[in-house]
Each structure stands twice: as C-alpha cells, then as structure tokens.
FIVO-164013 format. One record per residue: residue number from 1; residue in three letters; x, y, z of N, C-alpha, C, O in turn. Coordinates in nm, 2 decimals, decimal comma. Layout:
BEGIN
R    n  res    n.c1    n.c2    n.c3   ca.c1   ca.c2   ca.c3    c.c1    c.c2    c.c3    o.c1    o.c2    o.c3
R  NUM  ALA       X       Y       Z       X       Y       Z       X       Y       Z       X       Y       Z
...
end
This chain:
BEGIN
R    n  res    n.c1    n.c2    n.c3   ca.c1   ca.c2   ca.c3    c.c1    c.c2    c.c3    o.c1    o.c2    o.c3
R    1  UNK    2,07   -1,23    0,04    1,94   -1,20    0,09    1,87   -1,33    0,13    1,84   -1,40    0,03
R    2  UNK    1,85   -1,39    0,26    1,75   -1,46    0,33    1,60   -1,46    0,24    1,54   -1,36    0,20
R    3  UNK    1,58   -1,58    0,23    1,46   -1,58    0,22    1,29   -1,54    0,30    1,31   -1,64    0,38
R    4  UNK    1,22   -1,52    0,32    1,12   -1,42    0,36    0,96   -1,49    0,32    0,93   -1,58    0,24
R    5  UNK    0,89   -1,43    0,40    0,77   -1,43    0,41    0,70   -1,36    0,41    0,73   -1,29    0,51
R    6  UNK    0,58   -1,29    0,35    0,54   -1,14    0,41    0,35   -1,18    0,38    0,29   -1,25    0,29
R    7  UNK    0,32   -1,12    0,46    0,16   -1,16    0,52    0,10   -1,00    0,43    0,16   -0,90    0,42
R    8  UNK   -0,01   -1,04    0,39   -0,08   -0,89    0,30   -0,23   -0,92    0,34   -0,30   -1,02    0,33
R    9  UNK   -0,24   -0,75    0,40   -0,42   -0,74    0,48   -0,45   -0,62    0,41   -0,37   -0,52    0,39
R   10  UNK   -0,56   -0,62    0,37   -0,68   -0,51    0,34   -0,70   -0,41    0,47   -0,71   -0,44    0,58
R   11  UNK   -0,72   -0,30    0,41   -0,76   -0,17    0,52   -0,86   -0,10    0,45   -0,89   -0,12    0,33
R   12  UNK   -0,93    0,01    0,52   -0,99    0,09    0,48   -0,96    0,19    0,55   -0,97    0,19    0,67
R   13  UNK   -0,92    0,33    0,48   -0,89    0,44    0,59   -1,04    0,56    0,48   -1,08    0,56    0,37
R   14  UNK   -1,05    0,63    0,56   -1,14    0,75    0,56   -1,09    0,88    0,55   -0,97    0,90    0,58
R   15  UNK   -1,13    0,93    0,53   -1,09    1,08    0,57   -1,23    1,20    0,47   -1,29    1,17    0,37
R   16  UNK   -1,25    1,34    0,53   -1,34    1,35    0,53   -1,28    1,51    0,37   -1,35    1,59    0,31
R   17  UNK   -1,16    1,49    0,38   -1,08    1,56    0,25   -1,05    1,54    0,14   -1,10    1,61    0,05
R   18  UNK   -0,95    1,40    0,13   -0,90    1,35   -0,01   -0,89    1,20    0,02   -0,89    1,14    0,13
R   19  UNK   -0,87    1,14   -0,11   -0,82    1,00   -0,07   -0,72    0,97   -0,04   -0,69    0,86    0,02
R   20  UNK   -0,61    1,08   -0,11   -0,43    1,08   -0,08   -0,48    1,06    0,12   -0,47    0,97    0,20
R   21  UNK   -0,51    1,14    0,12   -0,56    1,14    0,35   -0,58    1,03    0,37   -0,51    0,98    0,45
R   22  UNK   -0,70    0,93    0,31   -0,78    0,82    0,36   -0,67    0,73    0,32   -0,66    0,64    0,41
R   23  UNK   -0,58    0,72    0,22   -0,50    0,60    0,21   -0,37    0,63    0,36   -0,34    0,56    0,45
R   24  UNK   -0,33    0,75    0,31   -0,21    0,78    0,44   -0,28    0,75    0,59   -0,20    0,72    0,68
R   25  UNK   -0,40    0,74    0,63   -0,45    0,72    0,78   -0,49    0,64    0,73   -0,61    0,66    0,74
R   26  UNK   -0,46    0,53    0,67   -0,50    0,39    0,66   -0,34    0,32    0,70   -0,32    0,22    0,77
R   27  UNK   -0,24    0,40    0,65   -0,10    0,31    0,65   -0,06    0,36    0,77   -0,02    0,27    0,84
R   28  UNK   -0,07    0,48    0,83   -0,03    0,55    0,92   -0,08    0,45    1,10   -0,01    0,41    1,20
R   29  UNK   -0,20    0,44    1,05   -0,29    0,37    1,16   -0,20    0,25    1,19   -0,10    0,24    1,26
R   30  UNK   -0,26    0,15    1,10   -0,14   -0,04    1,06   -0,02    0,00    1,09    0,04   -0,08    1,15
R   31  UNK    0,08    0,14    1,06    0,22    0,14    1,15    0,21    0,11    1,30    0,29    0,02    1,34
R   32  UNK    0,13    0,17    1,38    0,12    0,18    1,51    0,12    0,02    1,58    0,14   -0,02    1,69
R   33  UNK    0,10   -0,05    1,47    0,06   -0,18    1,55    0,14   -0,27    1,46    0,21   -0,34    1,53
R   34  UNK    0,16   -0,29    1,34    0,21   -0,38    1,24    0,34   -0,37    1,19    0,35   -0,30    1,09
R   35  UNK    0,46   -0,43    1,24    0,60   -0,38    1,21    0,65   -0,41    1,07    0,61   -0,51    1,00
R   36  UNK    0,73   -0,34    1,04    0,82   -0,44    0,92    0,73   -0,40    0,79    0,72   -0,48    0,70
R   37  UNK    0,65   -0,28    0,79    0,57   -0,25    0,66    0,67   -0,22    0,57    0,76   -0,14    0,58
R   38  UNK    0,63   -0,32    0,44    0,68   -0,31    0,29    0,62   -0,22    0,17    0,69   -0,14    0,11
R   39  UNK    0,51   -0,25    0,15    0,46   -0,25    0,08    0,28   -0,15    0,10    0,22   -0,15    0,21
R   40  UNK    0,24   -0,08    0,02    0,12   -0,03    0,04    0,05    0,01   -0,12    0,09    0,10   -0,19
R   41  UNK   -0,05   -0,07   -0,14   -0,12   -0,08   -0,28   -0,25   -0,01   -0,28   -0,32   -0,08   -0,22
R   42  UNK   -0,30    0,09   -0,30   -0,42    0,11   -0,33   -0,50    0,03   -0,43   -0,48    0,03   -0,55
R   43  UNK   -0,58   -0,04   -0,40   -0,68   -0,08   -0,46   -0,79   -0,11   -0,50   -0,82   -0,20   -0,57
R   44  UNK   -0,89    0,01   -0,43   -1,02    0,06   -0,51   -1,00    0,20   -0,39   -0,94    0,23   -0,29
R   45  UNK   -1,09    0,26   -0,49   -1,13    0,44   -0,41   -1,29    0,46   -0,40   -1,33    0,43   -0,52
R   46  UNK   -1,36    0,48   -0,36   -1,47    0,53   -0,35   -1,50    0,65   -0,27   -1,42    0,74   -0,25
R   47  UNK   -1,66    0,67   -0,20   -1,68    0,82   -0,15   -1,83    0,76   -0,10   -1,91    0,68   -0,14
R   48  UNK   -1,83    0,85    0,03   -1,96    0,79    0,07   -2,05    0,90    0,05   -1,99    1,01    0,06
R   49  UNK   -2,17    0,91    0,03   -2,22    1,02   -0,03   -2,39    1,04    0,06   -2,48    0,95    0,06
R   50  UNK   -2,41    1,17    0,12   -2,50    1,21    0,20   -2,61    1,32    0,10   -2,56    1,43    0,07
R   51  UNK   -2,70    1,31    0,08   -2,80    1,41   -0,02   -2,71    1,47   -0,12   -2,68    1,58   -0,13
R   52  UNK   -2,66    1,35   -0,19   -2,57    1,38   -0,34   -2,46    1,45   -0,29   -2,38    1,47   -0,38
R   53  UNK   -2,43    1,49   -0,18   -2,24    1,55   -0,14   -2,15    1,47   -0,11   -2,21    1,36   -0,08
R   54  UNK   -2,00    1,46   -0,10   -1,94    1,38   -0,11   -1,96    1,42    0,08   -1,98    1,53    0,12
R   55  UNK   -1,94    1,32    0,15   -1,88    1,34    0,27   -1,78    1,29    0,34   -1,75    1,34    0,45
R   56  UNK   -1,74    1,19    0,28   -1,64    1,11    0,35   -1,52    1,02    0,21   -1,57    0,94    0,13
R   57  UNK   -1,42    1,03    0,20   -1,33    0,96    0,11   -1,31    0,84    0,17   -1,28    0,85    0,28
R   58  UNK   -1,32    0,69    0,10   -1,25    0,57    0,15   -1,15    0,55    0,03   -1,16    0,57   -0,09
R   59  UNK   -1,04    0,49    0,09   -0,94    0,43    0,02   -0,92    0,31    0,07   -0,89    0,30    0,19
R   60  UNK   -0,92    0,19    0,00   -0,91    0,06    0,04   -0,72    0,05    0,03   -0,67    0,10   -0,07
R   61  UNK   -0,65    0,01    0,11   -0,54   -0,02    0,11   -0,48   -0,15    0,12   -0,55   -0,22    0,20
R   62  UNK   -0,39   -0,21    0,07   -0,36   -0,32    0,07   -0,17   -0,32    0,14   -0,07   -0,27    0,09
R   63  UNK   -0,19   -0,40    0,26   -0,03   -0,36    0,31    0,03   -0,46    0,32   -0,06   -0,54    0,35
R   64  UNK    0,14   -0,51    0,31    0,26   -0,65    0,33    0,34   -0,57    0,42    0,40   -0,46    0,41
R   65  UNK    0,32   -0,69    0,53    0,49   -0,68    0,64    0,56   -0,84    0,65    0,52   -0,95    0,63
R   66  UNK    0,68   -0,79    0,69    0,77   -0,93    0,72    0,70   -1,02    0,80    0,68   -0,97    0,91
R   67  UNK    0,65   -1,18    0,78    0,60   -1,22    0,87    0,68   -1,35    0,96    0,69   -1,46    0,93
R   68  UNK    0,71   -1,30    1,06    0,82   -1,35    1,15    0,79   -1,46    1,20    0,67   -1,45    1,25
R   69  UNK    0,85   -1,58    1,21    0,81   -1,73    1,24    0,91   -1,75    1,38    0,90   -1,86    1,44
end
C-alpha cells in the first residue's frame, strides 16, 4: 500500500425527517462533486426549532477523500 493523503471537510446536511436523512444528504450531496470518499463521521446532531416544534434535523458531517497531488 502507497502512501496517501486525505483532506477532511465539515458539512451540514438538513432534512426535514430524521438525522439518519440529514447526515445521508450531507454525504450524498459531497459525492456529486468530491471523489475518492473514505470516510464519513457524524459529529454533532441538532434540530432547528419553530414555536417549540422540531422542524428541520441538522447533522454536522465530517468526510475524508484521497487528496491527489
């Protein structure tokens, strides 16, 4: 195995259901543009909240891809 580099960015995905949703359209999204995805860490959850209801799930995501020189 070659040795390697891998670059790690913060996301935020939403969703208006669960957080399992807001983390998956957080990685789902960064596929479309970001090759070589390794890795995907959740690392904080919250909820944005309208007259005490939940209405929106955030999941902060954390992703590593191969970073190609």
């Amino acid at each position: 195995m070659s040795d390697s580099v891998y670059k790690v960015i913060e996301l935020v995905g939403t969703s208006t259901e669960s957080w399992e949703k807001a983390a998956a359209h957080a990685v789902e999204t960064a596929s479309k543009q970001l090759k070589n995805l390794r890795i995907a860490e959740v690392s904080e959850l919250d909820m944005q909240l309208e007259d005490g209801k939940i209405v929106r799930y955030r999941a902060k995501v954390k992703v590593s891809f191969r970073y190609d020189h």
